[in-house]
C-alpha positions as CSV (number, residue, x, y, z in Angstrom):
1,X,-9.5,-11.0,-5.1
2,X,-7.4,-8.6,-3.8
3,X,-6.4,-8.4,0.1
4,X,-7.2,-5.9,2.2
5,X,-3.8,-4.7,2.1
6,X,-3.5,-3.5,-1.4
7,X,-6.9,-2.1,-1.4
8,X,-5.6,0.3,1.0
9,X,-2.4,1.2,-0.9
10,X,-4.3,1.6,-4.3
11,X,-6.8,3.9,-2.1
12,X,-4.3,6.0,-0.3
13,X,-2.3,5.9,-3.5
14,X,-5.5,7.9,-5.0
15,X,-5.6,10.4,-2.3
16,X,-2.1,11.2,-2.7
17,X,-2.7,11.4,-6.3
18,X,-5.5,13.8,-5.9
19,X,-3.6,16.0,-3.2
20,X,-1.1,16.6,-6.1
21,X,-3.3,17.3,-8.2
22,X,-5.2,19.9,-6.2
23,X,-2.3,21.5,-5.3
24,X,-0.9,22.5,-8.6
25,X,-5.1,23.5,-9.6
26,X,-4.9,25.9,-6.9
27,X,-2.4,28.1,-8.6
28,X,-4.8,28.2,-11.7
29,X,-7.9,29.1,-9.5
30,X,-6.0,31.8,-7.8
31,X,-5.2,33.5,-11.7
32,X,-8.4,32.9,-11.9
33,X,-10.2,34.7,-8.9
34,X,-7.2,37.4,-9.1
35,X,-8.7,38.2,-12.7
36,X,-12.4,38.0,-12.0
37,X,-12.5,39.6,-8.2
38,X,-9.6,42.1,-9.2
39,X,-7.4,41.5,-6.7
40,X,-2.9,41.2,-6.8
41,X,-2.2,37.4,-6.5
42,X,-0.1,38.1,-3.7
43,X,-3.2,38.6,-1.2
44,X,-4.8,35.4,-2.6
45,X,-1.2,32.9,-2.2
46,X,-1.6,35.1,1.1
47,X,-4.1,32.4,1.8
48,X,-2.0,29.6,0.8
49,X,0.4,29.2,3.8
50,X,-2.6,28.7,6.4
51,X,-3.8,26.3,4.7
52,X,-0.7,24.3,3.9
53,X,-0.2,24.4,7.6
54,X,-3.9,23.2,8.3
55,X,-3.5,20.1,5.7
56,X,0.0,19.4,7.3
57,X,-1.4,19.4,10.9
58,X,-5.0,17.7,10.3
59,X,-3.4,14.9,8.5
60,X,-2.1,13.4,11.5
61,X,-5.6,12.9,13.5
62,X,-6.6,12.0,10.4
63,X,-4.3,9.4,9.8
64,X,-4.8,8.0,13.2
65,X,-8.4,7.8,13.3
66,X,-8.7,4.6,11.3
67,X,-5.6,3.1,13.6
68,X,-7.2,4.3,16.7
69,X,-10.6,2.4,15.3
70,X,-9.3,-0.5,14.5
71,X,-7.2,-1.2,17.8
72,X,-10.6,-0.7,20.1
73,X,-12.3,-3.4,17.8
């Protein structure tokens, strides 16, 4: 049985994985909406710097949540 420790690393290891991943799909999907909504890319990757700054700020509460959590019990 694994300990509780490398259950977390194999899960955050996941997340990181899939934060990869979804960041190099996002280029696709704008091609994509760029084709189909006829709009320049440039207005969609417009987009792309807000929420690059979002994921960069919200993952700090959100890494502290389960630390916070786990100190009160």
């Amino acid at each position: 049985m694994k300990t509780a420790a490398d259950r977390i690393l194999l899960l955050s290891s996941i997340g990181h994985g899939l934060m990869h991943l979804m960041t190099a799909f996002y280029a696709v999907i704008v091609l994509t909406l760029a084709a189909v909504w006829q709009l320049p890319v440039e207005s969609l990757l417009e987009l792309y710097a807000p929420a690059t700054v979002l994921l960069g700020v919200m993952s700090l509460p959100a890494g502290w949540a389960p630390t916070g959590s786990a100190r009160r019990s």
